[in-house]
N, C-alpha and C positions, 0 to 999 in steps of 0.2 A: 470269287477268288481274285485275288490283284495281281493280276497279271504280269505286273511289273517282276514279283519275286515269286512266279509261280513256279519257277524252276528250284527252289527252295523249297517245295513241302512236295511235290508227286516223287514217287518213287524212284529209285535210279535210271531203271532199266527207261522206264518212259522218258524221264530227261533225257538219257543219252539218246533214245532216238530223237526227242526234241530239235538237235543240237541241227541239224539240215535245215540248211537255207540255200534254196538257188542264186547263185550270182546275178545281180542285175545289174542291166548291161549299161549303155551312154541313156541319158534321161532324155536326149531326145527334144530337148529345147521344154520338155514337159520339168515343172515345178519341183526343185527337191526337198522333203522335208527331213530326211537326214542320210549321214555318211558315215562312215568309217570305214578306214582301210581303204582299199580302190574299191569298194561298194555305194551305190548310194538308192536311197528308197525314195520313189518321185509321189507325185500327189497320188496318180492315178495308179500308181500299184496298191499306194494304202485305200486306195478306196474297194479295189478290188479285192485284197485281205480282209476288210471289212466287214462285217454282215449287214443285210443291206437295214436302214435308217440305222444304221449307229456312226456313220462317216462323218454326220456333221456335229455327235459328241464329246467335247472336248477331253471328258478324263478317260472315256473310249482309246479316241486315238492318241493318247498320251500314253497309256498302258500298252498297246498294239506297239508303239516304236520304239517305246524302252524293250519291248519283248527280241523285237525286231534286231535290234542292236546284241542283245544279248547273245544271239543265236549265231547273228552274224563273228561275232567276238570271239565265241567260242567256237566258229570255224575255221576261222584264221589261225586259233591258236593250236589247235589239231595239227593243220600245217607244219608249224614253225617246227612240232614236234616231232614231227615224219613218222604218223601212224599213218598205217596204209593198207590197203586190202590186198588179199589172197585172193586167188581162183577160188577157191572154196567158199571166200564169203559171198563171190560174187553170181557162186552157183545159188548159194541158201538163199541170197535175197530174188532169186527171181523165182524161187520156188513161193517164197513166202510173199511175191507179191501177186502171184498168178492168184495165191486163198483171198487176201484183201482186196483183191478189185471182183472176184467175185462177189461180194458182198456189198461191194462200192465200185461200182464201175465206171463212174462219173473221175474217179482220180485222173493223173498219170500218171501213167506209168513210169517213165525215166528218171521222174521225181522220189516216187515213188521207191522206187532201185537204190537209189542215189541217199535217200534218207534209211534205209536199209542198212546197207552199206556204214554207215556210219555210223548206227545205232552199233552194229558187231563190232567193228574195229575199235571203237572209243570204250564198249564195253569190255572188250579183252585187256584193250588198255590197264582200265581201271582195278579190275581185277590184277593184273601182275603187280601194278603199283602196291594193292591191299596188302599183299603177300610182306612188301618188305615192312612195314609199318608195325612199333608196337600194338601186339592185341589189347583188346580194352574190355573191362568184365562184360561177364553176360547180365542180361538183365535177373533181378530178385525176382526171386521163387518162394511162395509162401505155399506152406503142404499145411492144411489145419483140417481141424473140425470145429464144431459151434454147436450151442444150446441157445434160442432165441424163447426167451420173453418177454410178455406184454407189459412187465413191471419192475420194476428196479425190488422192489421188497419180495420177490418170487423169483426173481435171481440169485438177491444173495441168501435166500432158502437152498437154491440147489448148488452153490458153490461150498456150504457149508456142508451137505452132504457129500459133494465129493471130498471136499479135505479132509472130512473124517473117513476115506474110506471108501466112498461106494465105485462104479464103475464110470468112466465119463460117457461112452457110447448107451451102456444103457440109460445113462441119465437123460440122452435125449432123446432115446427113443423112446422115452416115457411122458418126459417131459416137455421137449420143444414144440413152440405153435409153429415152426419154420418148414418148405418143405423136405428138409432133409435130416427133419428128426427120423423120419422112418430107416434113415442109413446110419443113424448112428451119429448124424451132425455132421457125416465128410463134407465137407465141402473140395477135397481133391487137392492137386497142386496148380496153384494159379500166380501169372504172374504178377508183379504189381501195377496196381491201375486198375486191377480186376476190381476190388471189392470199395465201397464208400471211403472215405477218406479217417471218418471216425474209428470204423473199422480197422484199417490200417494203419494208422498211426498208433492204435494200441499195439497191435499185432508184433509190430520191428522194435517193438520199444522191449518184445520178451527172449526169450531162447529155446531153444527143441527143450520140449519138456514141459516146459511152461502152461498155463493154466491162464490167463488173464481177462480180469472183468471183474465187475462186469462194466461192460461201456454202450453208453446211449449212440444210437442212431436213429435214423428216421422209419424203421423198421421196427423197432425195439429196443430190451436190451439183451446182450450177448454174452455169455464166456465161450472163451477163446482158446482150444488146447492148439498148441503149436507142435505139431509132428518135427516138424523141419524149416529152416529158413535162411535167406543168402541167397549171394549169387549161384545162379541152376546148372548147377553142375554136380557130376555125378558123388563126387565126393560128399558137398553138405546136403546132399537130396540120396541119398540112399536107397531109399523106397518109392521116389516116383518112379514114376512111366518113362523107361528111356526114351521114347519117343517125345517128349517134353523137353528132354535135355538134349536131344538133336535138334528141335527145334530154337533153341533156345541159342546152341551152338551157330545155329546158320543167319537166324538175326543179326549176332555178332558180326560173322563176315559181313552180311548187307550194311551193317553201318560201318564200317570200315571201307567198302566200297562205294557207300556214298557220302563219306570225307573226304576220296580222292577226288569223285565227281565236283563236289563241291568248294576245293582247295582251288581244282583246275575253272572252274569259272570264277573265282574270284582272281588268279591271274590273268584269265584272257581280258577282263576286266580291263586290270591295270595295264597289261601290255597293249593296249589298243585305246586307249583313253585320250592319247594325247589330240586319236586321230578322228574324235568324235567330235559332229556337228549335226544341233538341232534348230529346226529353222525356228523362228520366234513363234509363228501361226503355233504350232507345237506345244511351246513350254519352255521351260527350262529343266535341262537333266542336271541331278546327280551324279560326278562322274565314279563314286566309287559304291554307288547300285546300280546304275542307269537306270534309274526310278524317274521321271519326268513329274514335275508340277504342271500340270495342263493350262495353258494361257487360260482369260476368260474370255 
Protein backbone atom coordinates (compact mmCIF):
# COMPACT_ATOMS: atom_id res chain seq x y z
CA UNK A 1 0.00 0.00 0.00
CA UNK A 2 1.69 3.69 -0.56
CA UNK A 3 1.14 5.13 2.32
CA UNK A 4 1.55 8.45 1.15
CA UNK A 5 -2.29 8.19 -0.17
CA UNK A 6 -3.39 5.55 1.96
CA UNK A 7 -5.98 7.59 3.50
CA UNK A 8 -7.60 7.43 -0.03
CA UNK A 9 -8.70 3.87 -0.55
CA UNK A 10 -9.33 2.34 3.53
CA UNK A 11 -12.72 2.83 4.32
CA UNK A 12 -14.05 5.97 6.03
CA UNK A 13 -14.70 4.99 9.34
CA UNK A 14 -10.97 3.83 9.60
CA UNK A 15 -9.69 7.02 8.14
CA UNK A 16 -11.56 9.09 10.44
CA UNK A 17 -10.10 7.21 13.14
CA UNK A 18 -6.71 7.54 11.30
CA UNK A 19 -6.91 11.32 11.59
CA UNK A 20 -5.10 11.39 15.53
CA UNK A 21 -1.81 12.34 15.85
CA UNK A 22 -0.33 13.27 19.27
CA UNK A 23 1.12 16.83 19.51
CA UNK A 24 4.89 16.80 19.46
CA UNK A 25 6.25 18.89 21.69
CA UNK A 26 9.94 21.37 21.50
CA UNK A 27 12.50 18.90 19.31
CA UNK A 28 14.68 19.12 21.92
CA UNK A 29 17.93 20.28 20.03
CA UNK A 30 16.95 16.59 18.47
CA UNK A 31 16.97 16.71 14.48
CA UNK A 32 13.67 17.91 12.60
CA UNK A 33 12.64 16.23 9.59
CA UNK A 34 9.36 17.95 9.25
CA UNK A 35 6.72 20.77 10.48
CA UNK A 36 3.56 22.04 9.96
CA UNK A 37 1.60 24.24 11.96
CA UNK A 38 3.28 24.47 15.55
CA UNK A 39 3.90 20.71 15.01
CA UNK A 40 7.17 19.21 14.27
CA UNK A 41 8.31 15.50 13.79
CA UNK A 42 12.24 15.05 15.03
CA UNK A 43 14.48 12.32 13.69
CA UNK A 44 13.99 10.15 16.68
CA UNK A 45 10.26 10.18 16.70
CA UNK A 46 10.36 8.95 13.19
CA UNK A 47 12.56 6.37 13.93
CA UNK A 48 10.40 5.26 16.85
CA UNK A 49 7.26 5.28 14.33
CA UNK A 50 9.26 3.26 12.26
CA UNK A 51 9.47 -0.58 12.29
CA UNK A 52 12.56 -1.52 13.35
CA UNK A 53 15.25 -1.83 9.97
CA UNK A 54 12.98 0.17 7.80
CA UNK A 55 14.43 3.75 9.58
CA UNK A 56 17.19 3.75 7.27
CA UNK A 57 14.68 3.22 4.05
CA UNK A 58 14.45 5.98 2.07
CA UNK A 59 10.95 5.63 0.30
CA UNK A 60 10.00 3.92 3.99
CA UNK A 61 10.55 7.08 5.60
CA UNK A 62 9.39 9.19 2.86
CA UNK A 63 5.84 7.51 2.91
CA UNK A 64 5.86 7.49 7.05
CA UNK A 65 6.21 11.65 6.83
CA UNK A 66 4.02 12.36 3.93
CA UNK A 67 1.55 10.04 6.22
CA UNK A 68 2.68 11.98 9.18
CA UNK A 69 1.75 15.39 7.77
CA UNK A 70 -1.33 14.37 6.48
CA UNK A 71 -2.69 13.37 9.74
CA UNK A 72 -1.23 16.19 11.37
CA UNK A 73 -3.09 18.52 8.62
CA UNK A 74 -6.13 17.00 9.05
CA UNK A 75 -5.92 17.78 12.79
CA UNK A 76 -5.46 21.13 12.72
CA UNK A 77 -8.18 21.39 10.41
CA UNK A 78 -10.76 19.66 12.77
CA UNK A 79 -9.75 22.61 14.84
CA UNK A 80 -10.18 25.47 12.71
CA UNK A 81 -13.78 23.85 12.49
CA UNK A 82 -14.81 23.47 16.09
CA UNK A 83 -15.80 19.76 16.20
CA UNK A 84 -15.64 18.76 19.53
CA UNK A 85 -16.63 16.07 21.92
CA UNK A 86 -19.47 15.38 24.17
CA UNK A 87 -19.47 13.52 27.44
CA UNK A 88 -21.01 10.75 25.74
CA UNK A 89 -18.17 10.37 23.32
CA UNK A 90 -15.86 10.57 25.86
CA UNK A 91 -17.69 7.96 27.91
CA UNK A 92 -17.86 5.53 24.52
CA UNK A 93 -14.32 5.93 23.88
CA UNK A 94 -13.12 4.59 27.21
CA UNK A 95 -15.38 1.86 26.95
CA UNK A 96 -14.19 1.06 23.64
CA UNK A 97 -10.69 1.34 24.61
CA UNK A 98 -10.77 -0.72 27.91
CA UNK A 99 -12.01 -3.91 24.58
CA UNK A 100 -8.70 -2.66 22.59
CA UNK A 101 -6.21 -2.83 25.02
CA UNK A 102 -7.48 -6.02 26.07
CA UNK A 103 -6.42 -7.50 23.11
CA UNK A 104 -3.44 -5.03 22.85
CA UNK A 105 -2.21 -4.04 26.01
CA UNK A 106 1.14 -2.82 24.88
CA UNK A 107 -1.04 0.57 23.63
CA UNK A 108 -1.88 3.77 25.47
CA UNK A 109 -4.19 4.44 26.68
CA UNK A 110 -4.62 8.35 26.55
CA UNK A 111 -3.73 8.00 23.09
CA UNK A 112 -5.56 5.62 22.63
CA UNK A 113 -8.87 7.78 24.08
CA UNK A 114 -7.74 10.70 22.36
CA UNK A 115 -7.80 8.76 18.71
CA UNK A 116 -11.16 7.57 19.80
CA UNK A 117 -12.53 10.61 20.46
CA UNK A 118 -11.88 11.81 17.19
CA UNK A 119 -12.69 8.93 15.18
CA UNK A 120 -16.64 9.83 16.72
CA UNK A 121 -16.59 13.46 16.43
CA UNK A 122 -15.16 13.80 12.81
CA UNK A 123 -17.42 10.82 12.06
CA UNK A 124 -20.61 12.50 13.25
CA UNK A 125 -19.18 15.34 11.48
CA UNK A 126 -19.24 13.79 8.25
CA UNK A 127 -22.25 12.24 8.39
CA UNK A 128 -24.38 15.72 9.06
CA UNK A 129 -22.14 17.10 6.14
CA UNK A 130 -23.65 13.89 3.89
CA UNK A 131 -27.06 14.77 4.80
CA UNK A 132 -26.89 18.25 3.12
CA UNK A 133 -25.12 17.05 -0.22
CA UNK A 134 -26.89 16.10 -3.59
CA UNK A 135 -27.58 12.21 -3.43
CA UNK A 136 -25.74 10.25 -6.17
CA UNK A 137 -27.29 7.02 -7.85
CA UNK A 138 -27.00 3.81 -6.26
CA UNK A 139 -24.76 1.44 -7.65
CA UNK A 140 -26.25 -0.93 -11.05
CA UNK A 141 -28.02 -3.95 -10.23
CA UNK A 142 -28.30 -6.68 -12.84
CA UNK A 143 -31.09 -9.52 -11.96
CA UNK A 144 -30.50 -12.23 -14.87
CA UNK A 145 -30.32 -15.62 -15.60
CA UNK A 146 -27.82 -17.69 -18.17
CA UNK A 147 -27.61 -20.72 -20.18
CA UNK A 148 -23.66 -21.53 -20.57
CA UNK A 149 -22.11 -23.51 -23.38
CA UNK A 150 -19.11 -25.08 -24.44
CA UNK A 151 -19.66 -23.88 -27.99
CA UNK A 152 -20.89 -21.00 -29.87
CA UNK A 153 -22.76 -23.47 -32.54
CA UNK A 154 -24.77 -25.09 -29.28
CA UNK A 155 -25.71 -21.77 -28.30
CA UNK A 156 -27.09 -20.60 -31.00
CA UNK A 157 -28.91 -24.11 -31.18
CA UNK A 158 -30.59 -23.18 -27.99
CA UNK A 159 -31.27 -19.56 -28.56
CA UNK A 160 -33.12 -20.48 -31.56
CA UNK A 161 -35.25 -22.75 -29.49
CA UNK A 162 -36.17 -20.31 -27.27
CA UNK A 163 -37.27 -17.63 -29.92
CA UNK A 164 -39.34 -20.10 -31.31
CA UNK A 165 -40.92 -20.72 -28.21
CA UNK A 166 -39.69 -22.87 -25.67
CA UNK A 167 -39.13 -21.90 -21.97
CA UNK A 168 -35.70 -20.20 -21.01
CA UNK A 169 -35.30 -21.72 -17.35
CA UNK A 170 -36.06 -25.04 -18.65
CA UNK A 171 -33.79 -24.57 -21.34
CA UNK A 172 -31.03 -24.60 -18.89
CA UNK A 173 -31.94 -26.83 -16.89
CA UNK A 174 -31.69 -28.96 -19.70
CA UNK A 175 -29.28 -27.59 -21.29
CA UNK A 176 -26.52 -25.68 -19.36
CA UNK A 177 -22.87 -27.11 -18.53
CA UNK A 178 -22.92 -24.17 -15.79
CA UNK A 179 -23.63 -24.59 -12.19
CA UNK A 180 -26.74 -23.18 -12.13
CA UNK A 181 -28.47 -24.78 -14.90
CA UNK A 182 -30.01 -26.97 -12.26
CA UNK A 183 -31.99 -23.40 -10.98
CA UNK A 184 -33.06 -22.63 -14.08
CA UNK A 185 -29.75 -20.27 -14.99
CA UNK A 186 -30.61 -17.75 -11.92
CA UNK A 187 -27.88 -16.31 -11.35
CA UNK A 188 -29.79 -13.64 -8.75
CA UNK A 189 -29.32 -9.96 -8.48
CA UNK A 190 -25.86 -8.91 -8.57
CA UNK A 191 -24.18 -5.71 -8.52
CA UNK A 192 -21.81 -4.60 -11.13
CA UNK A 193 -18.26 -5.84 -11.07
CA UNK A 194 -19.88 -9.12 -9.99
CA UNK A 195 -19.85 -10.93 -13.31
CA UNK A 196 -16.62 -10.94 -16.15
CA UNK A 197 -16.36 -7.88 -18.01
CA UNK A 198 -17.56 -9.80 -21.46
CA UNK A 199 -20.30 -10.79 -19.60
CA UNK A 200 -21.41 -7.45 -18.62
CA UNK A 201 -20.76 -5.45 -21.24
CA UNK A 202 -23.23 -7.57 -23.12
CA UNK A 203 -25.57 -7.66 -20.31
CA UNK A 204 -26.19 -3.23 -20.05
CA UNK A 205 -26.06 -3.15 -23.57
CA UNK A 206 -29.97 -4.97 -23.34
CA UNK A 207 -33.25 -4.23 -21.39
CA UNK A 208 -35.61 -6.36 -18.77
CA UNK A 209 -36.88 -8.66 -21.06
CA UNK A 210 -34.13 -9.04 -23.24
CA UNK A 211 -32.53 -12.22 -24.19
CA UNK A 212 -28.81 -11.53 -25.28
CA UNK A 213 -25.99 -13.85 -26.87
CA UNK A 214 -24.70 -15.46 -27.14
CA UNK A 215 -21.30 -13.95 -25.89
CA UNK A 216 -17.80 -15.63 -25.39
CA UNK A 217 -16.13 -15.62 -22.19
CA UNK A 218 -13.53 -17.42 -20.60
CA UNK A 219 -16.08 -19.91 -19.33
CA UNK A 220 -17.93 -20.28 -22.48
CA UNK A 221 -20.53 -19.11 -24.35
CA UNK A 222 -23.75 -17.50 -22.64
CA UNK A 223 -27.33 -16.30 -23.26
CA UNK A 224 -28.35 -13.85 -21.12
CA UNK A 225 -32.13 -13.32 -20.04
CA UNK A 226 -32.10 -9.98 -18.29
CA UNK A 227 -35.02 -9.92 -15.43
CA UNK A 228 -34.17 -6.46 -14.52
CA UNK A 229 -31.39 -3.80 -14.65
CA UNK A 230 -30.25 -0.17 -13.39
CA UNK A 231 -29.53 1.60 -10.67
CA UNK A 232 -30.89 -0.93 -7.46
CA UNK A 233 -33.61 0.40 -6.34
CA UNK A 234 -36.90 -0.65 -5.69
CA UNK A 235 -38.50 0.71 -8.60
CA UNK A 236 -36.32 -0.74 -11.78
CA UNK A 237 -35.65 -4.01 -9.50
CA UNK A 238 -39.12 -5.10 -8.51
CA UNK A 239 -38.37 -8.59 -7.85
CA UNK A 240 -35.22 -8.47 -6.07
CA UNK A 241 -34.48 -9.12 -2.39
CA UNK A 242 -35.26 -5.86 -0.57
CA UNK A 243 -32.63 -6.56 1.33
CA UNK A 244 -30.21 -5.84 -1.78
CA UNK A 245 -31.88 -2.72 -2.26
CA UNK A 246 -31.06 -1.67 1.43
CA UNK A 247 -28.00 -2.56 0.85
CA UNK A 248 -27.48 -0.93 -2.01
CA UNK A 249 -29.11 2.14 -0.43
CA UNK A 250 -26.51 2.29 2.43
CA UNK A 251 -23.48 2.10 0.19
CA UNK A 252 -24.85 5.11 -1.26
CA UNK A 253 -24.79 6.95 2.01
CA UNK A 254 -20.97 5.53 2.73
CA UNK A 255 -19.84 7.27 -0.35
CA UNK A 256 -21.42 10.29 0.20
CA UNK A 257 -19.73 10.18 3.51
CA UNK A 258 -16.65 9.52 2.29
CA UNK A 259 -16.71 12.51 -0.27
CA UNK A 260 -17.10 14.62 2.79
CA UNK A 261 -14.08 12.76 4.51
CA UNK A 262 -12.35 13.11 1.45
CA UNK A 263 -13.16 16.92 0.31
CA UNK A 264 -12.06 17.70 4.14
CA UNK A 265 -8.58 16.34 3.62
CA UNK A 266 -7.95 17.83 0.53
CA UNK A 267 -8.60 21.09 2.32
CA UNK A 268 -6.68 20.67 5.38
CA UNK A 269 -4.26 19.90 2.73
CA UNK A 270 -4.33 23.26 1.27
CA UNK A 271 -4.97 25.13 4.42
CA UNK A 272 -1.74 24.13 6.01
CA UNK A 273 0.44 23.89 3.05
CA UNK A 274 2.06 27.00 3.27
CA UNK A 275 3.16 25.80 6.71
CA UNK A 276 4.88 22.67 5.55
CA UNK A 277 8.65 21.88 5.84
CA UNK A 278 10.65 18.85 4.80
CA UNK A 279 14.11 18.46 5.60
CA UNK A 280 16.22 17.63 2.51
CA UNK A 281 17.57 13.91 4.25
CA UNK A 282 13.51 13.37 3.50
CA UNK A 283 12.66 14.27 -0.06
CA UNK A 284 10.87 16.58 -1.45
CA UNK A 285 7.01 16.79 -0.99
CA UNK A 286 4.27 17.50 -3.16
CA UNK A 287 2.36 20.16 -1.47
CA UNK A 288 -1.03 19.45 -3.02
CA UNK A 289 -0.62 15.36 -1.87
CA UNK A 290 1.99 15.57 0.57
CA UNK A 291 3.40 12.58 -1.40
CA UNK A 292 7.21 12.90 -0.76
CA UNK A 293 9.92 11.75 -3.55
CA UNK A 294 12.39 10.07 -1.00
CA UNK A 295 16.10 11.67 -1.42
CA UNK A 296 18.62 8.84 -2.52
Amino acid sequence: MNLGRRFLTIPAAVLIASLFATACGDSGGDDVVASIGDQVLTQSELDTILPFGDATVPAVRAEEVGTWLQRQAMTLHAATLGIEATEADREEADLTADIILARQPNLDRDNLIEEIIISLILGRWAEEQARTREPVDPPDLLCSSHILFEAEADALVGLNRYETGEDFAELAIELSTGPSGPDGGDLGCQFEGTFVPEFEAAAYEGDPGDVVGPVQTQFGWHLISIASIGPATAENHPDADPAIIEQASALTESALVESVILDFQEDARADFADSVTVAESIGVIDLGTYEITPSE
